[in-house]
N, C-alpha and C positions, 0 to 999 in steps of 0.2 A: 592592434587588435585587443590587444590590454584592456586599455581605455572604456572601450566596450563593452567586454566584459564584465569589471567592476561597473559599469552602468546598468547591464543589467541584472548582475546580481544585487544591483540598491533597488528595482524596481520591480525585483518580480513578486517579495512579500505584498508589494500595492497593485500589483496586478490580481493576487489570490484574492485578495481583500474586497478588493472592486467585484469580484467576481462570486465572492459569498454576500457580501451585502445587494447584489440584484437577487441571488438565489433567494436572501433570507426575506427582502423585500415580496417577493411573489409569495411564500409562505404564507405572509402575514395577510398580506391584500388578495393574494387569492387574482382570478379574472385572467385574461389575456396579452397582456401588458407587454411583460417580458418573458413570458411563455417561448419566442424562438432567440430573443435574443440573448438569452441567460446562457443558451448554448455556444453562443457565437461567442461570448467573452471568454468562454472557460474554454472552445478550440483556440485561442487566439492566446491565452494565458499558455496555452499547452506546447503553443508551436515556440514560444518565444524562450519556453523553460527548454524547450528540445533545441530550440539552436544556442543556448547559454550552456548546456551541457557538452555540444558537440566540439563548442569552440573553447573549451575548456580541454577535453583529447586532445585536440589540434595543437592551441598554444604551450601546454605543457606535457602534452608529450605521454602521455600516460590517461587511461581512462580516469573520471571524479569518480575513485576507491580507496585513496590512499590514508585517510583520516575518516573520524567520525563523523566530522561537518560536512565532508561530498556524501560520505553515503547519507547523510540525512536527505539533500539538496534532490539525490535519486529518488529516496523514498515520499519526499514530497509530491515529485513528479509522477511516481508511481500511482502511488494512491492516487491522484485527481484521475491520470490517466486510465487507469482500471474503471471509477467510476465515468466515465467518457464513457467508456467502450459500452456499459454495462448499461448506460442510458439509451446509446442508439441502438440497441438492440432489443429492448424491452422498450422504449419512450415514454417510461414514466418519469418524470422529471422534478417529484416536489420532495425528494428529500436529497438534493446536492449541497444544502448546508450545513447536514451533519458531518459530510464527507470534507468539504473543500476545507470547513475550519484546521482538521489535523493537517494538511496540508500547508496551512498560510504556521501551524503553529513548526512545525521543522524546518521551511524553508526561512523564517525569520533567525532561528536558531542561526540554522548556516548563513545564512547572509550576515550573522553580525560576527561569525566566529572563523569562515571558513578563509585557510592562507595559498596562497599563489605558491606551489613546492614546485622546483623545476629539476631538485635531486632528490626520488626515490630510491628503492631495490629496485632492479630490472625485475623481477618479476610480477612487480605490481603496471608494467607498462605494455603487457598482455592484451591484445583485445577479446582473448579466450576467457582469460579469469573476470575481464571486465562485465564480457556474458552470462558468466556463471554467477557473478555478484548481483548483477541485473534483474536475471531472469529468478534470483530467489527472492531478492527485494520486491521484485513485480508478484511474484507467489504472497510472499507476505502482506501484500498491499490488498490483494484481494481475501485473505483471512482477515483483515483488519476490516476492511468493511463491511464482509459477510458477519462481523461481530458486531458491527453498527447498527447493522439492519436488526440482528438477531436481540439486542437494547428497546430498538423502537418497538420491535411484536412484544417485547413485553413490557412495555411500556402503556401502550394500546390496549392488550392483552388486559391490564390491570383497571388503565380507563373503563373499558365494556364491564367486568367483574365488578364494578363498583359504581357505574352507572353514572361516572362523574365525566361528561362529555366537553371536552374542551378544542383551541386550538389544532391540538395535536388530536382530535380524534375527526376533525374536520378538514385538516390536511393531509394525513399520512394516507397512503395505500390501506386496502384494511390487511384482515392477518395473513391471509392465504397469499397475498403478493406480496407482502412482509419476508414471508418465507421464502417463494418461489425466487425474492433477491438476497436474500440470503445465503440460498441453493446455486443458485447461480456465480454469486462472487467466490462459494466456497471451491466453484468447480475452477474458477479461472485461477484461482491461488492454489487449490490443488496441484492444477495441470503442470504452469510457472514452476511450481517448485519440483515437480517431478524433473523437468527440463533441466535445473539447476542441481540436482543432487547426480543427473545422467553425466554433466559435461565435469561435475565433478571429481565423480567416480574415475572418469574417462583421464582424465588431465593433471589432477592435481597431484596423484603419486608421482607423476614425471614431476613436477615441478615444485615440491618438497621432500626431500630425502627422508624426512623424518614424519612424513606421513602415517598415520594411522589410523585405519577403521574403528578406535574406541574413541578417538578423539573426541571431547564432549561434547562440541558445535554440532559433528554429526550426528551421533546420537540423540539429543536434543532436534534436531532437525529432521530423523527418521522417526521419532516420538511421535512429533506432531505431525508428518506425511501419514502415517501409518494411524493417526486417530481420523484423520479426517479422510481417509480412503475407505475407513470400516464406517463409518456414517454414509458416508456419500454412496457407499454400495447397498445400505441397509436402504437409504432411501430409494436408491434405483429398482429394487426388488420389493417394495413397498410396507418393508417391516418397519420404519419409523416414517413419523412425519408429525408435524405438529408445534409442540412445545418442545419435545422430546428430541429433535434436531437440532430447533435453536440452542436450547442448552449446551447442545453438543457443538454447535458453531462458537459458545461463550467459553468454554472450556478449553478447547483449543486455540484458539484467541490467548487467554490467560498463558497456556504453556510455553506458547510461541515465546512472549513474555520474557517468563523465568525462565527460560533455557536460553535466551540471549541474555540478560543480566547475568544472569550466572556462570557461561563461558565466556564471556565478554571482561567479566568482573573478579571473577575469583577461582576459575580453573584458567589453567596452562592449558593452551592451544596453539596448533602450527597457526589455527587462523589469524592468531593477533599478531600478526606482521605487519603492523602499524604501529 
């Protein structure tokens, strides 16, 4: 099963890849071409990154958590997978290039760095914390796109203000759909992360003695829950909407950010048990 594995962790950067240059190709050319089949490669990149992660558990025994290189490897998968979701639900389809590139750029990462560990901590070999690691990454994956989209409205945003119509002002959605996926990705990475701060809350005092609610990862983590639950409620009651949201998707995006770097980097955390 090894063998395999290392096969296709050398092939799934060329799968992402294949799978943004049809994306980037329909942008450019525009028409019907690869209109369904741009979907079909990126389900098929997605199924193949979901059975390389699953047999990765399997072979070694422990969820892809135990280093930075498998959580990228997730986070790749995340991200595309979110924008999946977020496609067939909306079907609008012509901005999967901005999305898939951060994909192809962390699963390259981990594919060049990531090592075969067959002895961890038992407690990284949890399929509880592997949920909770999951389902925040899957959270983050949709602020991260919701911060993509929230780049292109003002991007667009700026085209129309200036009246210099190009490209991008002849492919992208215009602003109001701009939004409404930016609304949309912030609700799926809202959700994901509330999920993941529940099975946290719920689990990880059992399973670190030296647990603590100041810990910086959480707080940093309730930061940004709590920035984007007061947006997301402002827009449901229809006091923001606009520019005034996207900012607020750009911002929260940013903190997510620094508050990983920073607890990752230079505070002490139970989390960095890697």
């Amino acid at each position: 099963m090894i063998p395999f594995i290392h096969t296709l962790n050398v092939l799934l950067p060329l799968f992402y890849l294949i799978t943004f240059i049809i994306y980037l190709y329909d942008f450019q050319k525009g028409g019907e071409k690869f209109h369904n089949s741009k979907r079909l490669f990126l389900f098929l990149t997605l199924l193949f990154h979901f059975l390389y992660l699953l047999l990765r558990t399997i072979e070694f025994d422990h969820p892809p958590i135990t280093n930075v290189f498998e959580i990228f490897t997730i986070l790749a998968f995340s991200i595309s997978f979110s924008y999946f979701i977020l496609e067939l639900v909306t079907d609008i389809r012509g901005t999967g290039m901005f999305i898939i590139i951060i994909s192809i750029i962390f699963q390259t990462i981990s594919s060049l760095f990531i090592q075969d560990l067959t002895e961890v901590k038992e407690v990284l070999r949890s399929n509880l914390l592997g949920s909770h690691v999951f389902s925040a990454l899957l959270g983050y994956a949709g602020i991260t796109i919701s911060a993509v989209y929230g780049f292109l409205y003002l991007i667009l945003y700026k085209e129309l203000k200036t009246s210099k119509f190009g490209l991008i002002f002849d492919r992208l959605p215009n602003l109001e759909v701009l939004e409404k996926l930016s609304f949309y990705s912030a609700v799926i990475g809202f959700t994901l992360l509330t999920i993941a701060i529940i099975i946290g809350i719920i689990w990880l005092p059992q399973a670190f003695p030296d647990f603590s609610y100041t810990d910086p990862k959480l707080i940093g983590t309730m930061l940004v829950w709590l920035l984007y639950g007061i947006g997301l409620i402002n827009k449901l009651t229809g006091k923001w909407r606009g520019k005034k949201l996207i900012v607020l998707s750009i911002i929260g995006f940013a903190l997510a950010i620094f508050s990983t770097i920073l607890t990752n980097f230079l505070a002490r955390s139970f989390h960095s048990f890697y």
